[in-house]
C-alpha positions in Angstrom: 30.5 -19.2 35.2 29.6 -18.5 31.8 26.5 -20.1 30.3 24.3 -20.4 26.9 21.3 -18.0 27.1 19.0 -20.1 26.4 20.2 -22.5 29.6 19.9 -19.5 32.2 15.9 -19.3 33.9 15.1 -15.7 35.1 11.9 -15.4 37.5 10.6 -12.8 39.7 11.6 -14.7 43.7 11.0 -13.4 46.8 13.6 -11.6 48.8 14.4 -11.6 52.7 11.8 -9.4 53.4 8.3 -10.3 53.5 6.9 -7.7 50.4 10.1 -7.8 48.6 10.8 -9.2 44.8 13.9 -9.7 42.5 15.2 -11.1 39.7 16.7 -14.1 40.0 18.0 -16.4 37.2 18.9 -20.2 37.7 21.9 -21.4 35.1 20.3 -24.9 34.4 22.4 -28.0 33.0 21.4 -29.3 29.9 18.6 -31.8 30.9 16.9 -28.5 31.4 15.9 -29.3 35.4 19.2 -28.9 37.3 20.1 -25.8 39.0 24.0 -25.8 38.3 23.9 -21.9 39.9 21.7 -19.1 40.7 22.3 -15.6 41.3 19.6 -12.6 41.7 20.2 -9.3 39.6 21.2 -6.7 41.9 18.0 -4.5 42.3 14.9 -5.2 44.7 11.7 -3.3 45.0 8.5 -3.4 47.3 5.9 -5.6 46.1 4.7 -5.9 42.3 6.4 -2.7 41.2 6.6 -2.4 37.6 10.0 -0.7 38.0 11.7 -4.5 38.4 10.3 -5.8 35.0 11.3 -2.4 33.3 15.0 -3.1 34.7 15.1 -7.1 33.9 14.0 -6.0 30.4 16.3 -3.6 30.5 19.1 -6.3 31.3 17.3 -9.3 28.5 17.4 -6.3 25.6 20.7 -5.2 26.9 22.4 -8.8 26.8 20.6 -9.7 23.7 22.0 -7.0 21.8 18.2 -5.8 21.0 17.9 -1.8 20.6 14.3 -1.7 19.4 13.4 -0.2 23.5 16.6 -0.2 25.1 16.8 3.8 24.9 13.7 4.5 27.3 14.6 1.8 29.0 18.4 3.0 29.6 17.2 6.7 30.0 14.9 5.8 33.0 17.3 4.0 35.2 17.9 6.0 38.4 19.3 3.3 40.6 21.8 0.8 40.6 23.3 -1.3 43.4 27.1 0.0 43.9 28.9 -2.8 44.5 31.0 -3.3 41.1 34.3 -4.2 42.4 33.9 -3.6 45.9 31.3 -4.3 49.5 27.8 -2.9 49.6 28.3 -0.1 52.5 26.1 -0.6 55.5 24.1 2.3 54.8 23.5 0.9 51.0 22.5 -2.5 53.0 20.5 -1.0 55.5 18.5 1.2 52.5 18.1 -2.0 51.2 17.2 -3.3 54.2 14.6 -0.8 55.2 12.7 -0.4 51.6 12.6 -4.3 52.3 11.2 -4.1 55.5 9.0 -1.4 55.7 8.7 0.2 52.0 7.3 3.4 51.7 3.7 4.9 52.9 3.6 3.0 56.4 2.6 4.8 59.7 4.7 6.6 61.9 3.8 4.0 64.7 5.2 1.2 61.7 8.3 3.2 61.3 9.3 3.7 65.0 9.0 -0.3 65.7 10.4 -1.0 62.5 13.4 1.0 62.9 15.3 -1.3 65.8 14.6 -4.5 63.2 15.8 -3.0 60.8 19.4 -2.1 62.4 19.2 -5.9 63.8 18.6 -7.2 60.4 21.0 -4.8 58.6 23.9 -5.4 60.8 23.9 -9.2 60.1 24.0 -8.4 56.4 26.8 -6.1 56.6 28.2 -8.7 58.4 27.8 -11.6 55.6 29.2 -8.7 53.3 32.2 -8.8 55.0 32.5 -12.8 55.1 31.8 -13.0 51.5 34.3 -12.5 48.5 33.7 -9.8 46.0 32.7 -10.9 42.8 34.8 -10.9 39.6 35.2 -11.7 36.1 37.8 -13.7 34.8 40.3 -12.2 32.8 38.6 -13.6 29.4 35.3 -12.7 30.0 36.3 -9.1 31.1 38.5 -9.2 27.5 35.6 -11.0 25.5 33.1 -8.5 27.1 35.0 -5.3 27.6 32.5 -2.2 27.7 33.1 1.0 25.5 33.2 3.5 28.3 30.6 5.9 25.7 28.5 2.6 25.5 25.2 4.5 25.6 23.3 2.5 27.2 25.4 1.8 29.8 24.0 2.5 33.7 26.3 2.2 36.7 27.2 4.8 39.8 28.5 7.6 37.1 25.6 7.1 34.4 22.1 7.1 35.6 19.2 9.2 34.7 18.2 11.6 37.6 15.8 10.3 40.7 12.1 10.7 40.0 13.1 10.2 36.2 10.9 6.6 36.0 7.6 6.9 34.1 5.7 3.9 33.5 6.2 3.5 29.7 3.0 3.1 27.6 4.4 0.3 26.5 4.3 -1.7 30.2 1.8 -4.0 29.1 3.9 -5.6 26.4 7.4 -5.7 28.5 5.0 -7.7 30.9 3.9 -10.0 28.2 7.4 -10.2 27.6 8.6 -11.6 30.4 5.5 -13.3 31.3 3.9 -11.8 33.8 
């Protein structure tokens, strides 16, 4: 699929979990109402954690071409979903999974009746992993939108900053009025 910008509708949806949130965009025709396709951007987090608008702004500044906050931006990323040209493992699903489920800070009588559910529920999405096709670009988008390998701002598996890294920026209340929130 490719798309104009201004025809793709990003929002903050709820996941499969009851506290999660992502990213999700809808590619709309042009009468501005039809959903031709939707996808969600491949990070979740617990609740209203600013950590999902720094990464979708992250992605708009990125795709835009806009440097003006990209750097703290790109130098606070410490986690990205592996699954660039290949399955989510089960244990990346079930961390998934769990933070989805039962996030951080519950009780220890939470954790040891949220466990079982959360191999239940994990297991079934390994299983759709494995019933679904991995994702690819077509040979003229991957030439049209080939990334320099020293692309500094580029975050995947091999170029993230380290764990703990992620500050809220000073800045968080204007990336929420950015994105509207």
């Amino acid at each position: 699929m490719t798309a104009k910008w201004e025809n793709l509708h990003f929002f903050v949806g709820y996941g499969t979990g009851l506290t999660d949130r992502g990213v999700r965009c809808h590619h709309l025709a042009d009468d501005g109402e039809t959903v031709l396709e939707s996808f969600e951007l491949p990070l979740t987090t617990v609740g209203h954690d600013p950590y999902l608008l720094s990464f979708w702004e992250y992605v708009r500044l990125y795709m835009e071409g806009d440097e003006e906050d990209l750097e703290m931006l790109a130098s606070q990323l410490e986690e990205v979903v592996d699954v660039a040209e290949r399955r989510e493992t089960y244990g990346g699903g079930a961390q998934q999974t769990w933070e989805a489920m039962v996030g951080s800070g519950m009780s220890a009588v939470y954790v040891l009746f949220a466990t079982p559910l959360v191999h239940f529920f994990s297991f079934f999405r390994w299983l759709g992993q494995r019933t679904n096709k991995i994702p690819f670009w077509p040979a003229e988008v991957e030439a049209e939108c080939e990334i320099d390998p020293n692309d500094p701002y580029l975050r995947d598996r091999d170029h993230l900053a380290p764990k703990g890294a992620w500050k809220p920026p000073p800045e968080m209340e204007e990336l929420r009025r950015r994105v509207g929130r």
